[in-house]
C-alpha positions in Angstrom: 25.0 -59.1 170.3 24.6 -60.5 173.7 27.2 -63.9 172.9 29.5 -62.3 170.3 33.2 -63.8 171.9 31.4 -65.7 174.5 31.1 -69.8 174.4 27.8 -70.3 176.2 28.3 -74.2 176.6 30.8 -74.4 179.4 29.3 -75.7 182.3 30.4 -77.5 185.8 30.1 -81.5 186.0 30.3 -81.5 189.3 26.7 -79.5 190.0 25.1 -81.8 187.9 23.1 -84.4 189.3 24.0 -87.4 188.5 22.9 -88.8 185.5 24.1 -92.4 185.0 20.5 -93.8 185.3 18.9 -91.9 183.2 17.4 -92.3 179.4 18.1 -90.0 177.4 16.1 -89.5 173.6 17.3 -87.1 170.6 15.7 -86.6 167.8 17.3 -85.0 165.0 16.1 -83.1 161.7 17.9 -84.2 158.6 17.4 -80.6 156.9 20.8 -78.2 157.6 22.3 -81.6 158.1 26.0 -80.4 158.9 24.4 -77.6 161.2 22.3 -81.3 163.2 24.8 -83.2 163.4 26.9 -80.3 164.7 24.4 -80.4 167.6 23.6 -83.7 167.9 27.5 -84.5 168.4 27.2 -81.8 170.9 24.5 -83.0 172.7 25.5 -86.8 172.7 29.3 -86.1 174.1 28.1 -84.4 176.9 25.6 -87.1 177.9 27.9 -89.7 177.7 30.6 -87.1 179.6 27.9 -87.1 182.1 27.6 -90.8 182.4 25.0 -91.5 180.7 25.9 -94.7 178.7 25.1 -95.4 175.2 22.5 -97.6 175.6 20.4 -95.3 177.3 20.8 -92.9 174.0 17.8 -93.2 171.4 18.5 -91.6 168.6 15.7 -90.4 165.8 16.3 -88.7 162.9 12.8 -86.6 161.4 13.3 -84.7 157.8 12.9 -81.2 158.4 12.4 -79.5 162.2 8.5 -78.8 161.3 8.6 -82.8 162.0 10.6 -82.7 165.3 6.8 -82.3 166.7 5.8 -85.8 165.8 9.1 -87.5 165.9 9.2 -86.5 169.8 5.5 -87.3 170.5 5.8 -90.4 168.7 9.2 -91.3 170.3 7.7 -90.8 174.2 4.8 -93.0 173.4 7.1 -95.3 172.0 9.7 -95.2 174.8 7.7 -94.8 178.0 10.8 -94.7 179.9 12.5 -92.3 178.5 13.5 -89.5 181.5 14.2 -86.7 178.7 13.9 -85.7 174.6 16.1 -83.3 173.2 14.5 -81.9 169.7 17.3 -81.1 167.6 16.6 -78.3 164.1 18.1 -75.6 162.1 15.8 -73.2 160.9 17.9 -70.5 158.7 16.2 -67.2 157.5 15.7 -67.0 153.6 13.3 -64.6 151.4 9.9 -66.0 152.6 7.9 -66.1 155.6 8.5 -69.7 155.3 10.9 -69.3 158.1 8.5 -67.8 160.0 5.9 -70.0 160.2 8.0 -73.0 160.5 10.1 -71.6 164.0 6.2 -70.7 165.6 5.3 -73.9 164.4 8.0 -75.7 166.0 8.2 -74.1 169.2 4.3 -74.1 170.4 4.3 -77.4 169.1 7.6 -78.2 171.7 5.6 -76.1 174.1 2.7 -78.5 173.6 4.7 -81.7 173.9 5.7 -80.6 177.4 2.5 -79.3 178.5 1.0 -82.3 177.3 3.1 -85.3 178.4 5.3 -85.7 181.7 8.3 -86.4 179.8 10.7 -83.3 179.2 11.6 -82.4 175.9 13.9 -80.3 175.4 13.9 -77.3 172.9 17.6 -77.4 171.1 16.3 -75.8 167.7 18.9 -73.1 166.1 16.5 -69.8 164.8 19.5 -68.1 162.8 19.3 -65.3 159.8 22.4 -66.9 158.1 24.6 -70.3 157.8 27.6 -68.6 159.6 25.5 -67.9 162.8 24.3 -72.1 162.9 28.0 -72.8 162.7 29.0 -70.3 165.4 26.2 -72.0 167.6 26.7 -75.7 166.5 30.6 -76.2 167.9 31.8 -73.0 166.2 32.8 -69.8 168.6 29.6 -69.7 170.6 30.1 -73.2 171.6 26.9 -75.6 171.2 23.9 -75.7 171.8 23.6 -79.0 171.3 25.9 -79.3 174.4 23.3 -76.9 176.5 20.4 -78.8 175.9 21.5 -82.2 176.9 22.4 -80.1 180.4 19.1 -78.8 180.3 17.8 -82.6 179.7 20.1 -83.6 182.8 18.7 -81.1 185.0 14.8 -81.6 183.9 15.4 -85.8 183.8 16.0 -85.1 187.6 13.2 -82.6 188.0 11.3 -85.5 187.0 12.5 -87.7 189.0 12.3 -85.4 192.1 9.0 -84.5 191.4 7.3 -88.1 191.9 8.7 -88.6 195.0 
């Protein structure tokens, strides 16, 4: 495995741009709750690390991540304003093709969103065959991904913002 010993979520503050002005939206499946929250802790500490205050964090929750889809589109018409949206799931593998359908569903439907709209959203939805490998990737030994993505946001919020000057 490409990340087996490796925490992925390191990164360096100081090449980021800065992000004190920007918005920042997270919306967050309630299903594989303690693997979400995992990520949404993640994902908040290194906004706020970044300087992005909590004011300027909106946070949705959605049930499951099939609903991430609406909960995102729903939230940038809602929050015009918004420079970035982080969708945060847990999809884990079990005996149907369930799981299948459900992480193609979610991730055209992502795809979509940012075709679609000019606000970023960020893809920050765990794909794992098994509990232990969420954990590992929520704050466990692969670091989190939760983390990544609101660097990602960062960096695409300023894309943006770049991009209509």
């Amino acid at each position: 495995m490409a990340t087996a010993g490796n925490n992925l979520s390191e990164y360096d503050k100081d090449k980021l741009p800065d992000a004190s002005d920007f918005r920042i939206g997270i919306v967050v499946s309630e299903w594989n709750e303690q693997i979400t929250e995992g990520l949404y802790n993640g994902a908040y500490n290194a906004l706020i690390e970044n300087n992005v205050t909590p004011k300027k964090i909106v946070r949705w929750n959605v049930p499951g991540s099939f609903e991430l889809i609406y909960g995102c589109k729903k939230m940038q018409e809602t929050f015009d304003m918004l420079d970035a949206i982080i969708a945060i799931g847990s999809v884990i593998e079990g005996e149907t093709k369930h799981f299948d359908f459900v992480c193609e569903g979610v991730t055209q439907g992502i795809k979509d969103l940012n075709i679609q709209t000019d606000t970023p959203i960020i893809f920050c939805v765990l794909t794992d065959q098994n509990m232990q490998q969420a954990i590992d990737r929520s704050g466990g030994k692969h670091g989190n991904k939760g983390t990544e993505a609101a660097i990602a946001a960062i960096k695409m919020a300023k894309l943006r913002q770049d991009a209509k000057y």
